[in-house]
Backbone of each chain as ProteinMPNN parsed JSONL, in Angstrom:
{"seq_chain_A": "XXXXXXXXXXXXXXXXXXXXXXXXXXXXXXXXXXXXXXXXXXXXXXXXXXXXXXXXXXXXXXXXXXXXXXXXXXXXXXXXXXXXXXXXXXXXXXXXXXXXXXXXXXXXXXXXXXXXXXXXXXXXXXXXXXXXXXXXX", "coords_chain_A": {"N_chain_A": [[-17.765, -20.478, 4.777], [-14.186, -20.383, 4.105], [-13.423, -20.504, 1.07], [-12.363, -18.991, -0.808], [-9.636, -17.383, -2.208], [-9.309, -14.769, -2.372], [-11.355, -14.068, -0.501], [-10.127, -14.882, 1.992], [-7.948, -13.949, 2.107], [-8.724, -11.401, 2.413], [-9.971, -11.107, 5.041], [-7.719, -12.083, 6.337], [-6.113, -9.378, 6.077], [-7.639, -7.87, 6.894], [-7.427, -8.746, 9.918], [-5.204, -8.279, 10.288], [-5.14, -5.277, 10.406], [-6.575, -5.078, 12.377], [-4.456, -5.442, 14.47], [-2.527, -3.589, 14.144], [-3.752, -1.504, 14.831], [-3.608, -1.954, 17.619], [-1.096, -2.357, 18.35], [-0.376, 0.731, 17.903], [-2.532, 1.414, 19.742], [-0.938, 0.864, 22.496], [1.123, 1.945, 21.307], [1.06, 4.497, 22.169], [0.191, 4.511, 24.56], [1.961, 3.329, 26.463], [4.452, 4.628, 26.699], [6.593, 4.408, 27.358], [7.899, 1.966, 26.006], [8.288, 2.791, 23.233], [10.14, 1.972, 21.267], [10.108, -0.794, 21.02], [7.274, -1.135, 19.8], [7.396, 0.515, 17.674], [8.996, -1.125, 16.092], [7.441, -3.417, 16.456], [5.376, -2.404, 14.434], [6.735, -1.358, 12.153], [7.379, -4.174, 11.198], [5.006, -5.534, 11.055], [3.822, -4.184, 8.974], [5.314, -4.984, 6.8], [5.466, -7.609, 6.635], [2.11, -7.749, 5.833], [2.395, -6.567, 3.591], [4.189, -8.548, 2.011], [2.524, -10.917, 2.564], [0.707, -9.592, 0.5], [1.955, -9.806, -1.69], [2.246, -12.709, -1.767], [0.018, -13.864, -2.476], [-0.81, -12.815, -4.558], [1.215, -14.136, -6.486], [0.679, -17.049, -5.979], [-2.172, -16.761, -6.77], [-1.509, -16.408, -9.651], [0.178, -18.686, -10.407], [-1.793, -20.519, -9.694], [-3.481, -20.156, -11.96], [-2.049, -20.028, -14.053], [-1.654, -22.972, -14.048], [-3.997, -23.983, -14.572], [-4.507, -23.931, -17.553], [-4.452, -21.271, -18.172], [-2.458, -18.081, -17.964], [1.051, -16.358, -19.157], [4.393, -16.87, -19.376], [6.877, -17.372, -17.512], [6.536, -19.198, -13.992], [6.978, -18.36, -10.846], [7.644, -18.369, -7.19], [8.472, -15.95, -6.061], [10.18, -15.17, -3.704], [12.968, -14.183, -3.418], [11.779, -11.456, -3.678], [10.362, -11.0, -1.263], [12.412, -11.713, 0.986], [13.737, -9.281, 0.677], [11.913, -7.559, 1.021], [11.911, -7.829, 4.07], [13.977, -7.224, 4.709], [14.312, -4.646, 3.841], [12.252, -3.784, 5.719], [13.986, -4.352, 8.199], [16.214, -2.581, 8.114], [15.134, 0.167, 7.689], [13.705, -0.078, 9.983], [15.837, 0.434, 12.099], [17.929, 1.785, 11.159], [16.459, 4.516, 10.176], [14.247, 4.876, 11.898], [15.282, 4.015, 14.438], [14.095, 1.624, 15.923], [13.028, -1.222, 17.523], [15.069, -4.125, 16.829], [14.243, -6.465, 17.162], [11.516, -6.383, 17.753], [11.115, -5.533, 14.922], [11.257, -8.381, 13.537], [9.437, -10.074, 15.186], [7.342, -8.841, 14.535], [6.989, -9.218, 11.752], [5.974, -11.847, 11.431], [3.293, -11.875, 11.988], [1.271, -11.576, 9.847], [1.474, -14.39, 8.828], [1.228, -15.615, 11.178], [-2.109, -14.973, 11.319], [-2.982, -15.812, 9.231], [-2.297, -18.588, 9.643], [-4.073, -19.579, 12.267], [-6.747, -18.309, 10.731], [-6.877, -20.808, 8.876], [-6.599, -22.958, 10.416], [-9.327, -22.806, 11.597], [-10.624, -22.171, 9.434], [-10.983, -25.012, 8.839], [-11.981, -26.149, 10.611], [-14.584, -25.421, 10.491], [-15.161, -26.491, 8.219], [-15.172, -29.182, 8.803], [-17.388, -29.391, 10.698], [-19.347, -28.6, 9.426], [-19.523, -30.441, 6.965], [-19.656, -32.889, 8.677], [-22.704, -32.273, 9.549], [-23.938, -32.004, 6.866], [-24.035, -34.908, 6.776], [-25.54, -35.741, 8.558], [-27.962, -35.06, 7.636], [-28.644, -32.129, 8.61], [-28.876, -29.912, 7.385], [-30.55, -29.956, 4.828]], "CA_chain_A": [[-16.508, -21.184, 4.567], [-13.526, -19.45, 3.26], [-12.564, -21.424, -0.152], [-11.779, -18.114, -2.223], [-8.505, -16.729, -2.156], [-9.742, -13.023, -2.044], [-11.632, -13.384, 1.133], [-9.141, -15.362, 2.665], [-6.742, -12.46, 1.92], [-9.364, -10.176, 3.018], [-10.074, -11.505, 6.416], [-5.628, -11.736, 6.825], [-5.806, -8.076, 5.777], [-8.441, -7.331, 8.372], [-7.27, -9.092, 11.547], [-3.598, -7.835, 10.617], [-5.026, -3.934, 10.58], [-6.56, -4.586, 13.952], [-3.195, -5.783, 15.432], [-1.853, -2.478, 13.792], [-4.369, -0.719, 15.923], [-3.766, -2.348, 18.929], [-0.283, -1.595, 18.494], [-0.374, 2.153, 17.702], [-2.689, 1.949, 21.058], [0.21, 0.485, 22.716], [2.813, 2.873, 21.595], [0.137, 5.791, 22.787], [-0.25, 4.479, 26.252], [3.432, 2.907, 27.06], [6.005, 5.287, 26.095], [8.603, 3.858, 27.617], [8.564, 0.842, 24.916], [7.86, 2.982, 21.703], [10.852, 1.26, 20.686], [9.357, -2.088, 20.511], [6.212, -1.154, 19.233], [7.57, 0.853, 16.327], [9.338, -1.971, 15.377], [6.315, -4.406, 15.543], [4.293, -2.193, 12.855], [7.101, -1.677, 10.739], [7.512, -5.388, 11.073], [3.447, -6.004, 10.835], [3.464, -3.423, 7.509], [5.751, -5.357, 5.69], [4.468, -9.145, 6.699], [0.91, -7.341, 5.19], [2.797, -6.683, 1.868], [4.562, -9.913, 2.207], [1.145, -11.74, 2.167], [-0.52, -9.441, -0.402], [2.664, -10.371, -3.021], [2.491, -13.685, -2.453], [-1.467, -14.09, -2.723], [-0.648, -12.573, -6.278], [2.218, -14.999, -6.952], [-0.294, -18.112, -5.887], [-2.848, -16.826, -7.978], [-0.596, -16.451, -11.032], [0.799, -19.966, -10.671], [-2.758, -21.378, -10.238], [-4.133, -19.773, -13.108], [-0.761, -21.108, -15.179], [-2.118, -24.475, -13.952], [-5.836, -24.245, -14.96], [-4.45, -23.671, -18.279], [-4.398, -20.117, -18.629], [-0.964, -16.97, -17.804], [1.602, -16.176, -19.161], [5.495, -16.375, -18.482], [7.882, -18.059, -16.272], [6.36, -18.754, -13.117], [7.879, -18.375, -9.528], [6.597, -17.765, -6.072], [9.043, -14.791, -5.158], [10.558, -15.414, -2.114], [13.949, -13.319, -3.14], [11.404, -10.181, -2.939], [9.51, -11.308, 0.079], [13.288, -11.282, 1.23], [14.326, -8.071, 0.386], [11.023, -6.757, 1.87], [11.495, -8.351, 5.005], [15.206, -7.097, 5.0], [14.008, -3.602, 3.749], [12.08, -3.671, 6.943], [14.705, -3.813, 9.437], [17.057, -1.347, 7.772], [14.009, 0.938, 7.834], [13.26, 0.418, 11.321], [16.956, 0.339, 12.338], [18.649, 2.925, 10.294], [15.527, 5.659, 9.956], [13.685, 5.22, 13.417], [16.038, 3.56, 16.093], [13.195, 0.864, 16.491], [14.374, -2.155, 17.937], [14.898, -5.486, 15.422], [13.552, -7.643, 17.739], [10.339, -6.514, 17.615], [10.568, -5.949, 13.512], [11.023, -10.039, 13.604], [8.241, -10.682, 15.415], [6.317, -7.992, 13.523], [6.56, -10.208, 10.454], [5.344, -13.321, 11.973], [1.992, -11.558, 12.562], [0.202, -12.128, 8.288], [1.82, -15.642, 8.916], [0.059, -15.747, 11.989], [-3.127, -14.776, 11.501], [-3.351, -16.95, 8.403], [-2.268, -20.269, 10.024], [-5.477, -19.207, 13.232], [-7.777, -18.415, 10.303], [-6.66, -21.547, 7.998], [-7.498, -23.914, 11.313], [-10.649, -22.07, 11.985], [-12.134, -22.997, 8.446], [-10.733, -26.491, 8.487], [-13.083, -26.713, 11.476], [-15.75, -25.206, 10.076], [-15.874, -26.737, 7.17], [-15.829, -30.561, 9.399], [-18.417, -29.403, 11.229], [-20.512, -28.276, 8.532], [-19.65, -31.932, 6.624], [-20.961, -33.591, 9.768], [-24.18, -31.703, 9.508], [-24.704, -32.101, 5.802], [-24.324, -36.447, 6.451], [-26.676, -36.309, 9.278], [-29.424, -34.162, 7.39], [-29.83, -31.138, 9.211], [-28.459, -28.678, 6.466], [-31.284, -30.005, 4.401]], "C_chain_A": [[-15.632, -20.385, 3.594], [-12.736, -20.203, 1.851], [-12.225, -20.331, -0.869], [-10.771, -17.487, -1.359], [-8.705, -15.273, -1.54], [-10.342, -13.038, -0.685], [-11.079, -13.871, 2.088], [-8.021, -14.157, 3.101], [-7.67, -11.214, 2.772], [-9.681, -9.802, 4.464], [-8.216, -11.117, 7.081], [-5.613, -10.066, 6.913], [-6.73, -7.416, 7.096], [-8.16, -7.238, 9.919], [-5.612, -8.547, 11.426], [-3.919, -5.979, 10.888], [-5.54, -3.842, 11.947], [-5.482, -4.915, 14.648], [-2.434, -4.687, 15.396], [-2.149, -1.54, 14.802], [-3.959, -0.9, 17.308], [-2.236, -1.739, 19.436], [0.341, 0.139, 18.818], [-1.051, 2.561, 19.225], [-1.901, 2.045, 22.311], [1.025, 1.335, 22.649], [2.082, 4.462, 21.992], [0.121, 5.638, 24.553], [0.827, 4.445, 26.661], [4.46, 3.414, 26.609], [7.058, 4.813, 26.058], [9.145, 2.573, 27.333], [8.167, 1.161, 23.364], [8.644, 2.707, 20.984], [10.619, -0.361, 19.875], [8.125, -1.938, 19.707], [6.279, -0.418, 18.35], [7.901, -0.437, 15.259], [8.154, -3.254, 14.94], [5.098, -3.934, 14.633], [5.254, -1.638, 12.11], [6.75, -3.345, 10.342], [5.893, -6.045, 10.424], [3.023, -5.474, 9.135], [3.692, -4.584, 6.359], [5.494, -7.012, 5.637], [3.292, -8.556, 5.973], [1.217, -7.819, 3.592], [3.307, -8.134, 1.319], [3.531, -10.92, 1.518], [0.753, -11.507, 0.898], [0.355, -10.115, -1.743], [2.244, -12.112, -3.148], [1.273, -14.327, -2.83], [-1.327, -13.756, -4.099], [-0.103, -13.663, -6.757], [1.379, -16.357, -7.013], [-1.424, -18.111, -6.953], [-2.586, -17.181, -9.283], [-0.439, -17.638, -11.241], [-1.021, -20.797, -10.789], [-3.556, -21.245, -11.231], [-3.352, -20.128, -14.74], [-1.388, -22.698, -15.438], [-2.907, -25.08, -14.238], [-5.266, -23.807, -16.257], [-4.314, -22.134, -18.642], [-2.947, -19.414, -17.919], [-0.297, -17.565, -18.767], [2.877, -16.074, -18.749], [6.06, -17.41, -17.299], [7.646, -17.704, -14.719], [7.309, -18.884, -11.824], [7.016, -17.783, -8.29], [7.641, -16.478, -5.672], [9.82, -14.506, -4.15], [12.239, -14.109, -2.014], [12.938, -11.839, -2.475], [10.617, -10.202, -1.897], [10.845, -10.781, 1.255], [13.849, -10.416, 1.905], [13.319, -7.23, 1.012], [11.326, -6.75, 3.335], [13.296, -7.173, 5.636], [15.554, -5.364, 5.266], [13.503, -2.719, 5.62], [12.748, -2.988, 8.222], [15.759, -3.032, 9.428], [16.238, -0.375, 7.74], [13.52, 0.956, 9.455], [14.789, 0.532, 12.068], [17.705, 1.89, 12.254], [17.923, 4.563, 11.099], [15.017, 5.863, 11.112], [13.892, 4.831, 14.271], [14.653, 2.7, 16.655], [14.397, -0.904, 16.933], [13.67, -3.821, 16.835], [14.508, -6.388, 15.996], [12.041, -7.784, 17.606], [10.014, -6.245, 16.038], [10.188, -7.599, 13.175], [9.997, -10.444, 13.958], [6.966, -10.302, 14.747], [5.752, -8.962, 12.321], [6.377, -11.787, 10.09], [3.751, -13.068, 11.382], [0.751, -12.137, 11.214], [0.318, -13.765, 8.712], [0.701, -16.309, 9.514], [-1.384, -15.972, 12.064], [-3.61, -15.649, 10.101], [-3.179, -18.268, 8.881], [-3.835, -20.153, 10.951], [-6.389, -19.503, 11.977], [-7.682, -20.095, 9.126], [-7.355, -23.365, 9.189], [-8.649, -23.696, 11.395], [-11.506, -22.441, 10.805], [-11.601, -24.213, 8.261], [-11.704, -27.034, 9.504], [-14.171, -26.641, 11.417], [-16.203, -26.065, 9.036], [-16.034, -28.542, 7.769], [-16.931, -30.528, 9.673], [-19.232, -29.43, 10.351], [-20.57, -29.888, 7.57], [-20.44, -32.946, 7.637], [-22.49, -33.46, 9.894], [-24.723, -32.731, 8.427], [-24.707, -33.81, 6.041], [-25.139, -36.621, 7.289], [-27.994, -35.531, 8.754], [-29.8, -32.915, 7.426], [-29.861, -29.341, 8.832], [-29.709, -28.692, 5.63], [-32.654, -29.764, 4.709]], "O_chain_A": [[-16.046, -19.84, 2.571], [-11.516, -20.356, 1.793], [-11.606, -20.695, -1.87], [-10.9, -17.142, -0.184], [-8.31, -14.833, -0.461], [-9.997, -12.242, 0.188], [-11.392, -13.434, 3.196], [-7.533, -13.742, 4.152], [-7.248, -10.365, 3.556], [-9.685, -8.685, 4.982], [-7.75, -10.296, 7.872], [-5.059, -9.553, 7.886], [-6.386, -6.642, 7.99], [-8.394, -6.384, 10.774], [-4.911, -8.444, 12.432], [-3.055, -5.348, 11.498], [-5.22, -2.92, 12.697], [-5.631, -4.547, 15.814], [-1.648, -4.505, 16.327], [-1.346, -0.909, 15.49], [-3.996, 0.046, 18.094], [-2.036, -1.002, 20.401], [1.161, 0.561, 19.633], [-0.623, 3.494, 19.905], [-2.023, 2.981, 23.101], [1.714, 1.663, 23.616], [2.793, 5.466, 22.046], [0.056, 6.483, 25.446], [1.126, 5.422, 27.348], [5.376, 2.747, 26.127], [8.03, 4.718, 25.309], [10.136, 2.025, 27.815], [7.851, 0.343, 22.501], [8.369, 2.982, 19.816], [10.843, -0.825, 18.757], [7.999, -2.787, 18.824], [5.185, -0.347, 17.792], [7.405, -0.712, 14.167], [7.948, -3.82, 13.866], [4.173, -4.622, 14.202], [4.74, -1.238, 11.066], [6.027, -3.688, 9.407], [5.778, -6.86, 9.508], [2.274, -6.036, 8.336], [2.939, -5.009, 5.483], [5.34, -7.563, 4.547], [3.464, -9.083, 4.874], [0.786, -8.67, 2.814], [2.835, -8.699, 0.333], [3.592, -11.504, 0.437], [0.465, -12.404, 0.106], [-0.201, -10.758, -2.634], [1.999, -12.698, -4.203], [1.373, -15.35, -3.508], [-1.819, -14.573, -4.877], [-0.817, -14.324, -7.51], [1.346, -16.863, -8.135], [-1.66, -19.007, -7.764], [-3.197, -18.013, -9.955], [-0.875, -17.998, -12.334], [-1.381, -21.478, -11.75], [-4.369, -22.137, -11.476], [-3.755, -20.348, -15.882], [-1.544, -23.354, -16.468], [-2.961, -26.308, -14.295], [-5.67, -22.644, -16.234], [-3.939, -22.008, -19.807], [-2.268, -20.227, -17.291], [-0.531, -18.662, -19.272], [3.016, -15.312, -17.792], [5.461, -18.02, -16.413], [8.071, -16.713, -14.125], [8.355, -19.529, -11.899], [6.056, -17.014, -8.334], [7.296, -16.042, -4.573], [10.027, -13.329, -3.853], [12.563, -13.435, -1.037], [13.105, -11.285, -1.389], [10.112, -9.109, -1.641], [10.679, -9.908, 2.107], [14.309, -10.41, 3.046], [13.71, -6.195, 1.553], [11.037, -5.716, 3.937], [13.488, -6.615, 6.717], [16.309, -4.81, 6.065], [13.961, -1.808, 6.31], [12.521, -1.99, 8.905], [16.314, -2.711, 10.479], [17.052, 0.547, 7.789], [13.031, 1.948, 9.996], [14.453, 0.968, 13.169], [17.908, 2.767, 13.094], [18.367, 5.331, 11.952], [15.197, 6.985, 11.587], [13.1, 4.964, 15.203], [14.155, 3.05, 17.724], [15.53, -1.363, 16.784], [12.603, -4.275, 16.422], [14.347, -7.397, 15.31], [11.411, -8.826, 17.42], [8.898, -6.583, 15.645], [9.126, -7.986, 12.689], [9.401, -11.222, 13.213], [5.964, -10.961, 14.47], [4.61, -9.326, 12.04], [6.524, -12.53, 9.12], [3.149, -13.794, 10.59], [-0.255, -12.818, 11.412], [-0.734, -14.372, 8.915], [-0.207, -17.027, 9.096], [-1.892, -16.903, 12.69], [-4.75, -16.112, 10.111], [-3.981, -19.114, 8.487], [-4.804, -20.632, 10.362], [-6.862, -20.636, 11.888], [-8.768, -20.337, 8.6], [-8.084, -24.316, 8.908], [-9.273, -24.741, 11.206], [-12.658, -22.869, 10.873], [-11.861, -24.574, 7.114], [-12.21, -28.15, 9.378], [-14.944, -27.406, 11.994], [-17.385, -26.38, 8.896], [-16.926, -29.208, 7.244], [-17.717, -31.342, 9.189], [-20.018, -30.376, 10.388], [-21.663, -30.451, 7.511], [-21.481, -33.576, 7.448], [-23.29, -34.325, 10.251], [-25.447, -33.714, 8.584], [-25.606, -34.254, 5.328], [-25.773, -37.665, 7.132], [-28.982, -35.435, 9.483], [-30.726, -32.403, 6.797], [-30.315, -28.303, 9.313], [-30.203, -27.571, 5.515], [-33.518, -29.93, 3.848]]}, "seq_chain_B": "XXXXXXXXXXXXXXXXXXXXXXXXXXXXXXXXXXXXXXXXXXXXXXXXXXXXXXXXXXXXXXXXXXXXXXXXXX", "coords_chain_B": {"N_chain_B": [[34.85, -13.916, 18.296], [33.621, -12.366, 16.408], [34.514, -13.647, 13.814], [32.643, -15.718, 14.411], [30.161, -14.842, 14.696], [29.39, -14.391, 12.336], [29.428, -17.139, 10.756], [27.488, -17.757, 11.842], [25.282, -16.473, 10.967], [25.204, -17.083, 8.378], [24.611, -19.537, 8.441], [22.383, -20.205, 9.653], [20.757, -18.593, 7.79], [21.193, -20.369, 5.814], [20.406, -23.027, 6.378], [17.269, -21.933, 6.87], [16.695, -21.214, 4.226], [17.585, -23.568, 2.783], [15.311, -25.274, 4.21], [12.737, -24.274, 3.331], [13.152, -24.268, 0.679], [12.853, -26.322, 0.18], [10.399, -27.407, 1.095], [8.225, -25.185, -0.252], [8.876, -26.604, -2.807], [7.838, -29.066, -2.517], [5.037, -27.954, -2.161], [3.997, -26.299, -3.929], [4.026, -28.225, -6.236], [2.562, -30.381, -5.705], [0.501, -28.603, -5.866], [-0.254, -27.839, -8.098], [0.117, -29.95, -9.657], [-2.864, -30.869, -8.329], [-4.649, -29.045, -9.119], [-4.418, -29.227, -12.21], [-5.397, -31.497, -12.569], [-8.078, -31.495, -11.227], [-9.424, -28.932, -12.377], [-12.011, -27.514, -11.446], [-11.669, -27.249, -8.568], [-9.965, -25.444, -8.208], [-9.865, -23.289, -6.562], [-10.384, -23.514, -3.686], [-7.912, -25.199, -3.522], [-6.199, -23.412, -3.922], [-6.283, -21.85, -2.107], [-5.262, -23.297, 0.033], [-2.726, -23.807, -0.464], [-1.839, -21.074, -0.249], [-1.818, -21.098, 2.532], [-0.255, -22.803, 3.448], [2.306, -22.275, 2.18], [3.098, -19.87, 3.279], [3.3, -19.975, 5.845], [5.338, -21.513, 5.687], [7.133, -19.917, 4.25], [7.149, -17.874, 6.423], [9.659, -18.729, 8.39], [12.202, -18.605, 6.384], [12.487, -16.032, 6.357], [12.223, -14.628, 9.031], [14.475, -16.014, 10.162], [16.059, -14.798, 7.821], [15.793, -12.112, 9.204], [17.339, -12.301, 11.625], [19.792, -13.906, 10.916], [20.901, -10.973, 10.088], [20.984, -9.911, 12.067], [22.939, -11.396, 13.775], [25.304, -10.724, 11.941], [25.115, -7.987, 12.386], [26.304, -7.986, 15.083], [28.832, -8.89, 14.318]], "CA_chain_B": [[33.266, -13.562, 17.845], [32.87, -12.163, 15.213], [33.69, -15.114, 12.599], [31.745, -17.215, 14.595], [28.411, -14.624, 14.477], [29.348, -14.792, 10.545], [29.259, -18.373, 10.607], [26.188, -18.193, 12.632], [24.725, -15.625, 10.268], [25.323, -17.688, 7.146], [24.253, -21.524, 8.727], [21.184, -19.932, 9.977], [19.637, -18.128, 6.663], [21.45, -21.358, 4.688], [19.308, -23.474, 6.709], [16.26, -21.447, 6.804], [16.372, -21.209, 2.838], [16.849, -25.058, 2.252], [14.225, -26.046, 4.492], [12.18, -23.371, 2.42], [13.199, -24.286, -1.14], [12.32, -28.351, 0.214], [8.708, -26.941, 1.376], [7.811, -24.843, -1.161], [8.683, -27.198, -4.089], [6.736, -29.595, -2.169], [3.725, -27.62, -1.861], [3.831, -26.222, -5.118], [3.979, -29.083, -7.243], [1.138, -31.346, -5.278], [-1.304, -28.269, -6.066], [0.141, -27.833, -9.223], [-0.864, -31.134, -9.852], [-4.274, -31.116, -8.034], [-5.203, -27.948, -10.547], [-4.377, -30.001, -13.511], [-6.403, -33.14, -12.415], [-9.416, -30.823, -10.989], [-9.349, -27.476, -12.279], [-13.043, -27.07, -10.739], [-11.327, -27.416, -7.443], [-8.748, -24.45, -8.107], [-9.961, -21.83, -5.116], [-9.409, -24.597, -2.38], [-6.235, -25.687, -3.767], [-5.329, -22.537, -4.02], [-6.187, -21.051, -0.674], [-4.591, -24.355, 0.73], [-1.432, -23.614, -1.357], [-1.553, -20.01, 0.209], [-1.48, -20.847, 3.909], [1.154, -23.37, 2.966], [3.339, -21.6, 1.777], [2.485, -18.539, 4.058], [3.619, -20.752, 7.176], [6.778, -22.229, 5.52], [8.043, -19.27, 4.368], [8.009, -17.207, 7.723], [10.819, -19.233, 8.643], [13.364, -18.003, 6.0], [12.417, -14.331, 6.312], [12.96, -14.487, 10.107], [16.092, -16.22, 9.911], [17.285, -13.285, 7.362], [16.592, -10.956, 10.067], [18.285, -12.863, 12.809], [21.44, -13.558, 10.116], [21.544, -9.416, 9.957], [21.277, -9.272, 13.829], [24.48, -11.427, 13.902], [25.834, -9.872, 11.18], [25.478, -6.187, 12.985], [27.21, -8.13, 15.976], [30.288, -9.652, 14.372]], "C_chain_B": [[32.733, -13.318, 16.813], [32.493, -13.023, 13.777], [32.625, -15.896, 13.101], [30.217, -16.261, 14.734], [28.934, -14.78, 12.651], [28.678, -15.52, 10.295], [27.901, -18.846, 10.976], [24.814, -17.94, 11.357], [24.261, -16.338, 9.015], [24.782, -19.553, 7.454], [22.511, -20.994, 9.299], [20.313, -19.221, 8.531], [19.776, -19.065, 5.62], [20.368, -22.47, 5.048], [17.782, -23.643, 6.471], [15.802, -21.715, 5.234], [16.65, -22.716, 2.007], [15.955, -25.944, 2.947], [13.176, -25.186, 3.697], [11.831, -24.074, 1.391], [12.561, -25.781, -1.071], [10.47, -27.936, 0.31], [8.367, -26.635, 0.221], [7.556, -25.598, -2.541], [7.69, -28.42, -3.404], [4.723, -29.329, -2.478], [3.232, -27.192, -3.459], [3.163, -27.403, -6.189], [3.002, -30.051, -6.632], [0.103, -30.06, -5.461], [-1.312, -28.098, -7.561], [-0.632, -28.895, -9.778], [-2.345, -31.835, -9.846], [-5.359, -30.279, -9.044], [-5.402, -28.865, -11.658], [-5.432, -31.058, -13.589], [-8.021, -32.494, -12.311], [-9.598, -29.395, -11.108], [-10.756, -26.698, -11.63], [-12.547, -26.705, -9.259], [-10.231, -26.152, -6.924], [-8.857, -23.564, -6.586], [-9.708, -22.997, -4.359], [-8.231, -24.659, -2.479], [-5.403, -24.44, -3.652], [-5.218, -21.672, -2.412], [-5.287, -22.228, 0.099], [-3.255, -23.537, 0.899], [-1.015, -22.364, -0.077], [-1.049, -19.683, 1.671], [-0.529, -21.609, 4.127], [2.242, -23.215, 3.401], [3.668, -20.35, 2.538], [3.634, -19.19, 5.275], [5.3, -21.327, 6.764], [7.356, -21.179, 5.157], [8.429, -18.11, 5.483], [8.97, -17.626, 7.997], [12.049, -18.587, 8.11], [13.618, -16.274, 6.196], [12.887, -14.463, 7.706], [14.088, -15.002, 10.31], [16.934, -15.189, 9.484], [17.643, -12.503, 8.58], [17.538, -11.619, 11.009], [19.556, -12.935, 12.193], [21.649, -11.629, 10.189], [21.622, -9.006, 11.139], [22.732, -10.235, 14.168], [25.387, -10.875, 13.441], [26.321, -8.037, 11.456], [26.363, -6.557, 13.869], [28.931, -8.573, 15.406], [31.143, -8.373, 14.105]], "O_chain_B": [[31.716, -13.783, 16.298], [31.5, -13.189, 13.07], [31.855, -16.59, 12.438], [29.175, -16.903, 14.869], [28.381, -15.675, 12.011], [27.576, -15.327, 9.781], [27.313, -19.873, 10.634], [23.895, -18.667, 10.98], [23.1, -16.234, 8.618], [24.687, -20.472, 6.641], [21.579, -21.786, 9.157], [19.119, -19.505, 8.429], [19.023, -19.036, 4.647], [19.542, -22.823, 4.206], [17.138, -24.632, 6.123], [14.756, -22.309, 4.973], [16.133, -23.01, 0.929], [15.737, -27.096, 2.573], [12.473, -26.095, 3.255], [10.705, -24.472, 1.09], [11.932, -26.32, -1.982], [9.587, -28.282, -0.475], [8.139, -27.559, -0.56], [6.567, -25.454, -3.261], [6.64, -28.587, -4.025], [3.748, -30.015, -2.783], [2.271, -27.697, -4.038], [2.068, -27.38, -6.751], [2.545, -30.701, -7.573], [-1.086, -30.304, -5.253], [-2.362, -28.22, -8.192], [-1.761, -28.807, -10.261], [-2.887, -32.671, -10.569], [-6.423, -30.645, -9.543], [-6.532, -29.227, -11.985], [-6.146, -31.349, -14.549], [-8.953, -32.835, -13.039], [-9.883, -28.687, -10.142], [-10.705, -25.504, -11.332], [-13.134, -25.746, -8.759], [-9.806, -25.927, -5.791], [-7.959, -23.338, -5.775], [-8.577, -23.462, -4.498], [-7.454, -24.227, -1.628], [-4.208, -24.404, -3.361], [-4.278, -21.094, -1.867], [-4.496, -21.738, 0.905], [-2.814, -22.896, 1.853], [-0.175, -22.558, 0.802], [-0.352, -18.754, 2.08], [0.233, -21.261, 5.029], [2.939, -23.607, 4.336], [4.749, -19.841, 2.238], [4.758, -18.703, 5.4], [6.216, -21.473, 7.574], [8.457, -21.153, 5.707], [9.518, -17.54, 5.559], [9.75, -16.679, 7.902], [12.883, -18.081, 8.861], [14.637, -15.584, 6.169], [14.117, -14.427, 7.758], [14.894, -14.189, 10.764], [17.925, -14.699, 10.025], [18.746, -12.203, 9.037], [18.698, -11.212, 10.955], [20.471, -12.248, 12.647], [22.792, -11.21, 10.372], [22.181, -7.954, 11.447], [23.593, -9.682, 14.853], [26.318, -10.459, 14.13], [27.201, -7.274, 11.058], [27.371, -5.851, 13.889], [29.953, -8.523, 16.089], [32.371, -8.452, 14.052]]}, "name": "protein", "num_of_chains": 2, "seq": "XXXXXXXXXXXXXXXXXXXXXXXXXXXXXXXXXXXXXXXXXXXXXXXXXXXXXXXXXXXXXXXXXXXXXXXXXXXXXXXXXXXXXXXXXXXXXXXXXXXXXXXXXXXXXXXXXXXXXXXXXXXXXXXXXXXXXXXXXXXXXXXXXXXXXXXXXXXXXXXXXXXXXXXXXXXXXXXXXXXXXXXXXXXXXXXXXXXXXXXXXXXXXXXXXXX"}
């Protein structure tokens, strides 16, 4: 069951580098959309970073809350923003990728955290069901 | 056209960022709260918090881009 932050993050970080892959296989095989598929791993890069800031920012605030940090907290969202914005002037500007597929690009952390966030809400029923009928013990 | 992708540009990331700022302070402040009451409980609350907030703020970020894809059109 995933209750810690870190391997929550770690798993997101995992299933977002195989989508990277899958992509990159993608813009290897289908040339004639390496437009789209530049744009969905800029787009996938900066959803990554996206995540990893705000997994910091969450921490920070819950560690404010348990009594302990430092400092005026905030979750970030201008530089989540500015990343996101960075993005498609970066795939735009620099490599003529197309902004449709940066957008969807930075769905993908989102993504793969809502999947894995159902996935242990089911696990962890199931496993409650167990432990009241016994058969954990 | 073009005022009206402006208009589009600016009702779509104004949108995006007060259904946002309504979420977020939402989510925030009920784990905020749950910390305080059960600080044993922090890693749940906090991974909760994370997918949350994760899920509510895709919204405003894709909006931006879509406001800068009207914005290139107007």
């Amino acid at each position: 069951m995933i209750d810690n932050l870190s391997a929550h993050l770690r798993t997101v970080t995992r299933l977002t580098f195989f989508f990277l892959s899958v992509c990159f296989i993608c813009w290897a095989v289908f040339p004639a959309q390496q437009a789209w598929w530049g744009g969905l791993v800029v787009g996938t890069v900066a959803s990554l970073v996206n995540a990893l800031h705000l997994a910091w920012k969450v921490d920070s605030i819950g560690a404010r809350a348990a009594g302990g940090g430092v400092g005026r907290p905030s979750l970030g969202f201008f530089t989540r923003a500015c990343i996101g914005l960075l993005a498609v002037v970066i795939a735009t500007r620099t490599f003529d990728f197309r902004v449709e597929g940066v957008a969807m690009g930075l769905f993908v952390a989102q993504l793969a955290t809502l999947i894995l966030g159902f996935w242990t809400i089911c696990r962890r029923g199931r496993m409650q069901s167990l432990d009241e009928r016994g058969e954990n013990n | 056209m073009g005022a009206l992708a402006l208009v589009a540009a600016a009702i779509v990331f104004g949108l995006g960022a007060l259904g946002a700022g309504i979420g977020n302070g939402l989510i925030v402040g009920r784990t905020v709260e749950g910390i305080s009451r059960q600080p044993e409980l922090r890693g749940t609350l906090q991974t909760t918090m994370f997918i949350g907030v994760a899920l509510v703020e895709a919204l405003p970020v894709i909006s931006l881009v879509l406001a800068f894809m009207f914005f290139a059109k107007a």
